[in-house]
C-alpha positions as CSV (number, residue, x, y, z in Angstrom):
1,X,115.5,63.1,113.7
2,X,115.4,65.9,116.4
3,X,116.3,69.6,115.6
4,X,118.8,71.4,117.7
5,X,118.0,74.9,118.0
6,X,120.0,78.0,118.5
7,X,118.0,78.9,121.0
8,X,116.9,76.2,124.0
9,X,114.2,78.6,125.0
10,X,112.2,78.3,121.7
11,X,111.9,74.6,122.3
12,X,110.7,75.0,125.2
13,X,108.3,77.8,124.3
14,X,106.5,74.9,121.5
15,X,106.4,72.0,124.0
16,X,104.2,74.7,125.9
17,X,102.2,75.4,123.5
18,X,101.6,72.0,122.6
19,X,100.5,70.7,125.8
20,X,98.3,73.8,126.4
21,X,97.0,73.1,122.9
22,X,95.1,77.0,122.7
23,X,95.6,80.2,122.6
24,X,98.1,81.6,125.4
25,X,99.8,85.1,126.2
26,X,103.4,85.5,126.8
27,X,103.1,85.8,130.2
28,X,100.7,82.7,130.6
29,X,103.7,81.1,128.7
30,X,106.2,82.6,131.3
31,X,103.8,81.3,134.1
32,X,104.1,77.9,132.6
33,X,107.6,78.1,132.7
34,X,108.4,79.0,135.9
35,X,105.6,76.6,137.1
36,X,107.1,73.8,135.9
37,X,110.3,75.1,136.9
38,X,111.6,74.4,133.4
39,X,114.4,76.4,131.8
40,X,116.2,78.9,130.8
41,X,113.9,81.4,130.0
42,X,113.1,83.6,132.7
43,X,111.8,87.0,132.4
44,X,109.0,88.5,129.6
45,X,111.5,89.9,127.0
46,X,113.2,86.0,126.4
47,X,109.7,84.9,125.6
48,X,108.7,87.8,123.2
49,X,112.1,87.4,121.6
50,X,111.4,83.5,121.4
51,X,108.1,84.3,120.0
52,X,109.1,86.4,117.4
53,X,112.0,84.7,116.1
54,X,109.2,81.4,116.6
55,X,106.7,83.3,114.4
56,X,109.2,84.4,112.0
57,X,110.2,80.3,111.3
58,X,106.4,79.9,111.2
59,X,106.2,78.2,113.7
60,X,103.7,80.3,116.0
61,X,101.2,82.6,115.0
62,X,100.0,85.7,117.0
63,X,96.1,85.3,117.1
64,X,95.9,89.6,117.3
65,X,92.0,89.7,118.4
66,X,93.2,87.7,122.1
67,X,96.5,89.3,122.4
68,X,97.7,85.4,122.7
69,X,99.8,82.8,120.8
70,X,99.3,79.7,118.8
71,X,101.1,76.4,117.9
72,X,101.4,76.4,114.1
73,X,98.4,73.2,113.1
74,X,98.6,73.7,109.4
75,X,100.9,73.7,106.0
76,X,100.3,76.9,104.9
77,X,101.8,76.0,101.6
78,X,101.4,79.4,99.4
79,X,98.8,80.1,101.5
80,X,98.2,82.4,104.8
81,X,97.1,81.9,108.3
82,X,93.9,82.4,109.2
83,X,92.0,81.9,112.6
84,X,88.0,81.6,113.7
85,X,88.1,82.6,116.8
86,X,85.3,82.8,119.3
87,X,84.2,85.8,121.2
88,X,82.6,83.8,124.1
89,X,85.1,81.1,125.1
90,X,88.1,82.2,123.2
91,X,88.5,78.9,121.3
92,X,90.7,79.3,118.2
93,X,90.8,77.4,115.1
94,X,93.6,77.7,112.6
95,X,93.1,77.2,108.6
96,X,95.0,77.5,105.4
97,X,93.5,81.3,104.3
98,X,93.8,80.9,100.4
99,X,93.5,85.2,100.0
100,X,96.4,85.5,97.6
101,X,95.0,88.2,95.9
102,X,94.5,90.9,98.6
103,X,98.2,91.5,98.8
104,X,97.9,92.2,95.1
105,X,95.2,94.9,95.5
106,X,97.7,97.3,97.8
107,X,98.7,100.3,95.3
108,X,101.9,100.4,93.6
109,X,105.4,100.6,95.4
110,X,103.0,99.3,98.6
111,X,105.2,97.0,100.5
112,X,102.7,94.3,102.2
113,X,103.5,92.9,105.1
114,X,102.8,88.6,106.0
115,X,99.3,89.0,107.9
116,X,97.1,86.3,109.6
117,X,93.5,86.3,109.1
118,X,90.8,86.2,111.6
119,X,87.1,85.6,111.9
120,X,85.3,86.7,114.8
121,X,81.9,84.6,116.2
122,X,80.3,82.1,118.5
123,X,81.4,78.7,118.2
124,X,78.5,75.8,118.1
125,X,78.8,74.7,121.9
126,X,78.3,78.5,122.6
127,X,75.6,78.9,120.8
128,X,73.9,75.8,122.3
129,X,74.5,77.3,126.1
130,X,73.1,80.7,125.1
131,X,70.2,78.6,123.5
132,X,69.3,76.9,126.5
């Protein structure tokens, strides 16, 4: 079963970001787009609004520490986002972050906001370069 969406441009937005299959900016996704000649997104404000109402269906994430944008890979059932990213080669790797109790630890009356998760290192095929 296919889903129509409200919006054509979101579609197109995920098959990008499917095919590309890491991390991208919105303008590398606008690039895309207009290299491909595909649709009806056209200038950088339809992407960030695609990309937010995306993110808000859960469907992207925001990897903060590139600036860049991700495919959804996991569940996330009760659980947040959370990304290893490395610092060399900017690979990203998504996981279920099971953290349910820091939201719990803001004070009183603190209204916490949904927040991915991100660890910062050197991926094992970096490390080997560097090592040789």
């Amino acid at each position: 079963m296919q889903i129509i969406r409200a919006h054509s441009g979101d579609g197109e937005i995920l098959k990008v970001l499917s095919i590309h299959k890491g991390p991208m900016s919105a303008y590398d996704i606008l690039g895309e787009l207009r290299h491909k000649g595909a649709g009806t997104i056209k200038a950088p404000t339809q992407v960030y609004r695609a990309l937010e109402r995306l993110m808000k269906d859960g469907e992207v994430h925001r990897v903060a520490a590139l600036n860049a944008f991700v495919r959804c890979s996991c569940t996330h059932s009760g659980s947040a986002a959370g990304f290893i990213v490395c610092t060399d080669c900017g690979t990203v790797k998504e996981f279920d972050a099971k953290v349910a109790t820091l939201p719990r630890a803001a004070p009183k009356g603190f209204a916490v906001e949904p927040a991915n998760y991100e660890i910062s290192g050197t991926c094992q095929d970096c490390q080997k370069r560097a090592s040789k």
